[in-house]
C-alpha positions in Angstrom: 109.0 110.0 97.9 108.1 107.6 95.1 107.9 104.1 95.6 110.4 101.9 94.5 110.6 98.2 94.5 113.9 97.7 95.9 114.6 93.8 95.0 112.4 90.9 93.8 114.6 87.9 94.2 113.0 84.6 93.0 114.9 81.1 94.7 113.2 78.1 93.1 114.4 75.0 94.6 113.2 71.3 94.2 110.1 71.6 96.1 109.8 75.5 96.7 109.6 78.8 95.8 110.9 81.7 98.2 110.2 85.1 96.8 111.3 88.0 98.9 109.9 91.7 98.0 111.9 95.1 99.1 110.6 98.2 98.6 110.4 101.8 100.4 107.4 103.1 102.0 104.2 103.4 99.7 100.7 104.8 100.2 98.6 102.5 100.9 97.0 102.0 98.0 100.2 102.0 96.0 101.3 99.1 98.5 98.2 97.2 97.9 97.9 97.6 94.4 101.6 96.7 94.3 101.5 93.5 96.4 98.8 92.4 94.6 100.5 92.4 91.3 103.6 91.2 92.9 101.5 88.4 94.6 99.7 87.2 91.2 102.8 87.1 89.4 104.2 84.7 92.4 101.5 82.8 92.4 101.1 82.3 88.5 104.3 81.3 88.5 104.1 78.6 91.0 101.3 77.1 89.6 103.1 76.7 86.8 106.0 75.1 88.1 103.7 72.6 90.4 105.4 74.7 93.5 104.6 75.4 97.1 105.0 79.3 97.8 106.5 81.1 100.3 106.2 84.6 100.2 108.2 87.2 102.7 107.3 90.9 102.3 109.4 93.9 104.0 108.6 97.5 104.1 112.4 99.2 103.5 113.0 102.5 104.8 115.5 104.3 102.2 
């Protein structure tokens, strides 16, 4: 089955950022490289904003 990501939902509040990743089982590798990128984007995107990062990841069986 291919991977799919499932839902990235970004909540940016006054002091945070809560970014919760759904997607269906994934080699690991996929996975990895996948978090990863998911991960950087988060994080780039924090920086950005001056924000503290919360980050909740969840393996979805579909």
């Amino acid at each position: 089955m291919e991977g799919v990501v499932l839902a990235i939902v970004y909540e940016i509040s006054s002091l945070e950022v809560h970014c919760h990743f759904h997607f269906n089982p994934l080699s690991a590798a996929e996975k990895k490289k996948l978090v990863y990128s998911l991960i950087h984007d988060v994080l780039a995107c924090a920086v950005e904003k001056k924000k503290l990062v919360h980050i909740l990841i969840h393996d979805v069986l579909v």
